[in-house]
N, C-alpha and C positions, 0 to 999 in steps of 0.2 A: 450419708449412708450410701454404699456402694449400690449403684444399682441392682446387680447380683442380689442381694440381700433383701431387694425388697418384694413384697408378697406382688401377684400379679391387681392390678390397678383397674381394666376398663372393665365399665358395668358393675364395679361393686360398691351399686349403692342399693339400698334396704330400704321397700315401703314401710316395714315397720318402724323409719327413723321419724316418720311423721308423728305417731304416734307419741314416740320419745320427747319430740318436740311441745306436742299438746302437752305432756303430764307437765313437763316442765318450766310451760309458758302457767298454764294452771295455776301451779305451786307459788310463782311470781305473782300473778293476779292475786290469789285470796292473798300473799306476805304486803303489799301496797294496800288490797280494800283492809284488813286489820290494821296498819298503820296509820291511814288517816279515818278511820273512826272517827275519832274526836270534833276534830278541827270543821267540820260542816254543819257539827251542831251542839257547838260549844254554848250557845245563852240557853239550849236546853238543858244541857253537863251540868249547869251551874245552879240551876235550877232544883233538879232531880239526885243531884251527888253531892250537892256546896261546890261545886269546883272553882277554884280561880281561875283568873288571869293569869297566875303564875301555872298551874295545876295544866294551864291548856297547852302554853308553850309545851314546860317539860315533858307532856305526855307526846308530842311533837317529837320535843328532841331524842327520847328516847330512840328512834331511829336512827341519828348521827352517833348517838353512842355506842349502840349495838353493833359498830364497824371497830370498836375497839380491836376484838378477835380478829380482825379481819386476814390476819399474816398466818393466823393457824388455818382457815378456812383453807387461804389460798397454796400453803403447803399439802394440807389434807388431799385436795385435790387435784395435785400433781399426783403426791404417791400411790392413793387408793383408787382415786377415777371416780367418775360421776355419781355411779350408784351409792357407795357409803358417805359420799358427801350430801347428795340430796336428801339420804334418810333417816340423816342427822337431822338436817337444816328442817324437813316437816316435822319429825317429833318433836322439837323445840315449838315450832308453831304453833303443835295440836297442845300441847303443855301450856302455852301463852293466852291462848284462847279458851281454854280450861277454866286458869286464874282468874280470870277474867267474868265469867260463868258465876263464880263459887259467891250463893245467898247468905250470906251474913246480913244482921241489922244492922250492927254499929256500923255507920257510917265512913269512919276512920279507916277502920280494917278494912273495907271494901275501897277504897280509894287505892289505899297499899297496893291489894291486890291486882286491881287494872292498872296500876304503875309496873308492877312487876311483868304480869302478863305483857305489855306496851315492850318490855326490855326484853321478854325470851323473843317476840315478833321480829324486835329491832334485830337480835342475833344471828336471823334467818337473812339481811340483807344481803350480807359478802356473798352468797351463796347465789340468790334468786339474780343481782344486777352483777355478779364479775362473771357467769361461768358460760353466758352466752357465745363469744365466739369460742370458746375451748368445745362446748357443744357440736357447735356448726364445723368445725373442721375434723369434728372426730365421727360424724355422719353425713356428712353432705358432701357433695362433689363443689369444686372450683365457682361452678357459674351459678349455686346455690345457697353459698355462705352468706352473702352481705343479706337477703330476706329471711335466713334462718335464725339470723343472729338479730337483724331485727325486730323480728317475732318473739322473740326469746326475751329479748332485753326491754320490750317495747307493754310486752301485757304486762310487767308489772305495775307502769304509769297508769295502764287502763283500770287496773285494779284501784287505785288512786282515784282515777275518775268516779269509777262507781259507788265511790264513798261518797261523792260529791250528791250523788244521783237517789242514793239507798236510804242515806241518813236523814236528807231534810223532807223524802217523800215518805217515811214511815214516823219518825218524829216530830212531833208537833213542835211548831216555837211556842215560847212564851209570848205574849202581845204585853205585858205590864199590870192588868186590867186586875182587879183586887179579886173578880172571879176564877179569872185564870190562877193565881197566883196562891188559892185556895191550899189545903193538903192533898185533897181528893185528883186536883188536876196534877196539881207536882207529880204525885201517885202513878197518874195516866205515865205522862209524862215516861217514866223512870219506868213504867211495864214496857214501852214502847223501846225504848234504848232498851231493856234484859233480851226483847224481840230478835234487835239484830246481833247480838251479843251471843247469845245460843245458834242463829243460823249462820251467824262466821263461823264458829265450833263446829256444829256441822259440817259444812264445807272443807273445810282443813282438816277434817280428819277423815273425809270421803278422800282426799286428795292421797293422803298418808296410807291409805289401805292400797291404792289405786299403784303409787310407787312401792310399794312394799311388795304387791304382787307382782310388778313387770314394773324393771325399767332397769335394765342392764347397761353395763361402765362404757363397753365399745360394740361395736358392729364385728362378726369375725371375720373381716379382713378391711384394711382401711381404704375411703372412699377416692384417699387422692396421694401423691408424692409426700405432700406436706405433713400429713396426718404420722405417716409412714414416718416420717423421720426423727432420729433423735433429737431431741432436747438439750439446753442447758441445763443446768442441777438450778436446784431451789436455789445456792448460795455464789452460784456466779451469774444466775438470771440478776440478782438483784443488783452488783458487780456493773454489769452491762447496763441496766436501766440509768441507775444513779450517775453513771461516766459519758452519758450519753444525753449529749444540750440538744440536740434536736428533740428526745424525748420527751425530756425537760418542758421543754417549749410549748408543745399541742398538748402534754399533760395538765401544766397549768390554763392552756386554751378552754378546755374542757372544765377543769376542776370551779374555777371561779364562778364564772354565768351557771352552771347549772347545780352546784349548791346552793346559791343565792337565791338561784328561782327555785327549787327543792320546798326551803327557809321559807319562801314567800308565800308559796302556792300550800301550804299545809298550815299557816295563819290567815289564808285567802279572805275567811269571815270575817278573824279579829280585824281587818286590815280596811272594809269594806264597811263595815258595821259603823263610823264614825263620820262616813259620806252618804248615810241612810241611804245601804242599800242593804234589802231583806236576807235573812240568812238563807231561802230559797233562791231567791236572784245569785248569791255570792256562788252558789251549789253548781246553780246552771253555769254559771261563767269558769266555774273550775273545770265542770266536767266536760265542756263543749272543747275547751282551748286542749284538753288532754289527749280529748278523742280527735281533735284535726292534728294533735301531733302525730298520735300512731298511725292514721292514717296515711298520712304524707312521711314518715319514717321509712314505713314497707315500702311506700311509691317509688319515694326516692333510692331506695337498697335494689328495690328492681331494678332500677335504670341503673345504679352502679354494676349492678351485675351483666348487667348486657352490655355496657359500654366502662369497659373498665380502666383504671388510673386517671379517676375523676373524683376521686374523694375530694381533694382541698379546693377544687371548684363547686363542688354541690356545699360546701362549710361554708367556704365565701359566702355563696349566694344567701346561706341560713342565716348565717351571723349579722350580715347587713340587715337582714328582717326583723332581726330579732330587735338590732340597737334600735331602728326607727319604730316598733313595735313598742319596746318598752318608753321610750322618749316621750311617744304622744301617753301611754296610760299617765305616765309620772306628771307632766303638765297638766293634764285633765282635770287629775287628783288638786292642782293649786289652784283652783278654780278662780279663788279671789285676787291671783296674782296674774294667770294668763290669759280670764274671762275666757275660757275655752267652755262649749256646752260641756256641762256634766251628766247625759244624760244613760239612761241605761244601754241604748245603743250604742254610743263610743265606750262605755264601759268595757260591756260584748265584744266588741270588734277588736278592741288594741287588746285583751286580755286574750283574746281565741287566738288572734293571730300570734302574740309572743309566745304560748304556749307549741301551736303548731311549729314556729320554727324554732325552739329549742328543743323539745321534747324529741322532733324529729330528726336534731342531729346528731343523739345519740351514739344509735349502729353506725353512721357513718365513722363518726368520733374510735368506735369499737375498731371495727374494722379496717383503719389508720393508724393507729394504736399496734395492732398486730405485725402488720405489714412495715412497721418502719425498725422495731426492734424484734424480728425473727431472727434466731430461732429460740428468742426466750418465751416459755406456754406461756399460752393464751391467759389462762386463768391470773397470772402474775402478774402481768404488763397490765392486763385491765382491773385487778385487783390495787394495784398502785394507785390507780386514777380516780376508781372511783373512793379508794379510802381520803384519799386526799381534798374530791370533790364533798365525803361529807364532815373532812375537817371543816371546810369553807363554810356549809350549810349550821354546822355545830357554835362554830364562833358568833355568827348570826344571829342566831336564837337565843345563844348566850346573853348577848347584848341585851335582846328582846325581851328576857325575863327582867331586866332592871330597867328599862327605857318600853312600857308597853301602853304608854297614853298616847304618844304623839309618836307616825306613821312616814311623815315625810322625808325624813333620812333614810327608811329602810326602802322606799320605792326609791330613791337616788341609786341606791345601788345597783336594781338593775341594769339603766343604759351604761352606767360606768363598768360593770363587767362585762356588760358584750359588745361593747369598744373597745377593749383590753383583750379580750377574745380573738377581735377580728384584727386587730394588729397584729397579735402573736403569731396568728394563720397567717397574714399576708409575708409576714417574714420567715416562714417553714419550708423549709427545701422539703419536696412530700420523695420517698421514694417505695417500691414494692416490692420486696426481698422475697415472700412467702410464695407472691402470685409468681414472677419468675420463675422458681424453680418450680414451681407447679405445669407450666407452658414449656420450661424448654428441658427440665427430665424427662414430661409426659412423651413430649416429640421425640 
């Protein structure tokens, strides 16, 4: 775009873009804590619903399918902009959690129902994990994107965690005990799940009145060069993506290790449950390893921000943690083959830490993504990656509904995806198309 042509640039950025940021990070949060429901207190599910084994996965997988859509999302919100995509993506929510809600006896039909509901949740994913940096560059200045983006992209894990945190401190487990296992308790049991069931509902549809009343497409004038400039078309973004092996390359970097772990960390109990360890313990180990990711996410998007064209150095450094992270969990686990303690604390430790460093290389991941095939939107390039991260997660779980007694093949996978991860990085020429022009137009 001619410079002539573009709107005047310094100082226009908007406190109200904070704001935008909250409703949005929000929205990701409750679409994450509605998605893993399930999975933190699956022996109560089973209990209180009849649910299987099979019943727990699918309700899992429901999320990797709900990316089916994901090429309309990401079209939608090229053409329309934020606002009619996000108002979609919450009425679906509040619809899902609805389902979800609705008191039937027969058992069967209420199973359906939280199945369904699981799939309108799952719908809302393209929306809450692709549109983060299309956000951040359509309200934030230059040295503010990489922490907007992962704030954006990072509460919806947190909202993950907090299923981890919600579910087994408000529902009771089962202990086996012939009192426990009474009608009266199952009873308890199954009020306690309708509990969080209703205040997910709530939540998502405080969320949905909140975007409905305010949460406008752009800012009226854009924050930076970048923002400001034309695009590729939806039909030769894709053109560009697909012809382009560097892309290729840190797309599948990304897609493998963090569907995998996705897959992993949302059977976290089933997975944990067979090395007696409590479905409260499995909770705490979800939700600590989530929250050291987001933590260290924003940390490290800070530091890219301030010192910048260090992405595929701060990935380096993530990815080698992650492989020696998941390494020691996976040995741990063969306990009668590495005589490694098995103890809650090594649990804790190698499970907090792999979370931190994958969870946390998201934004990074996002914001390398952007920057290497500019000027195709935001919404597009990261929309690729992540549908393809939860083909990864999808096939996983697939596996998982016919292979779900025996655990030690599906931990193999993780070190082996983030050794394949961090090869991929070590051989990526990294380069920054988007931030250039943003430095030497601005100049």
């Amino acid at each position: 775009v001619p410079a002539g042509l573009l709107p005047p640039l310094s100082g226009r950025v908007y406190g109200r873009r904070w704001l935008v940021l909250l409703l949005f990070s929000l929205l990701g949060f409750a679409q994450g804590l509605v998605w893993n429901t399930w999975g933190p207190i699956q022996n109560s599910a089973r209990l209180a619903f009849g649910f299987s084994g099979w019943d727990i996965a699918l309700l899992v997988f429901w999320g990797p399918i709900g990316f089916a859509p994901c090429f309309f999302f990401m079209w939608l919100m090229d053409k329309k902009g934020l606002r009619v995509t996000v108002l979609l993506t919450s009425s679906l929510m509040v619809l899902g959690a609805g389902l979800r809600c609705v008191p039937v006896s027969d058992l069967e039909i209420r199973k359906k129902l939280i199945h369904g509901g699981q799939l309108l949740n799952g719908l809302a994913g393209p929306t809450v994990m692709n549109a983060a940096p299309f956000l951040s560059t359509t309200w934030f200045s230059p040295d503010e994107r990489a922490t907007a983006t992962a704030i954006a992209s990072l509460l919806n894990y947190l909202g993950s965690a907090a299923a981890f945190l919600v579910g087994p401190l408000v529902v009771p487990p089962p202990n086996g005990t012939a009192q426990l296992l009474a009608l009266g308790s199952a009873q308890h049991i199954k009020d306690r799940i309708e509990a969080v069931l209703y205040a997910e509902f709530g939540m998502v549809s405080l969320i949905f009145s909140a975007a409905l009343a305010y949460f406008p497409s752009r800012p009226p004038f854009p924050p930076s060069v970048a923002a400001a400039s034309q695009r590729l078309s939806y039909r030769r973004s894709f053109c560009r993506l697909l012809s382009n092996f560097r892309f290729l390359m840190i797309a599948l970097a990304y897609a493998i290790p963090l569907g995998v772990f996705s897959g992993w960390s949302g059977v976290l109990d089933l997975i944990l449950t067979p090395i007696h360890v409590s479905q409260v313990d499995a909770g705490w180990i979800g939700f600590w390893s989530i929250v050291g990711g987001c933590v260290v996410g924003i940390a490290m998007a800070r530091f890219a921000d301030f010192i910048r064209g260090m992405l595929k150095f701060i990935l380096l450094l993530l990815l080698s943690g992650a492989t020696l992270a998941s390494t020691w969990f996976t040995l741990t686990c063969l306990t009668t083959v590495t005589h490694l303690p098995l103890t809650t604390a090594t649990l804790y430790t190698s499970c907090i830490l792999l979370g931190i460093f994958l969870n946390s290389s998201v934004p990074i991941f996002f914001e390398l993504f952007v920057e290497t095939v500019y000027p195709v939107p935001e919404g597009i390039s990261c929309g690729v990656v992540t549908f393809l991260s939860n083909v990864f997660m999808g096939v996983l779980l697939f596996f998982l509904t016919f292979y779900h007694t025996e655990f030690s093949w599906f931990n193999w996978c993780l070190p082996g995806s983030c050794l394949l991860s961090l090869l991929l990085i070590l051989c990526f020429r990294e380069s920054y198309d988007r931030l250039y022009l943003d430095v030497v137009v601005s100049v």
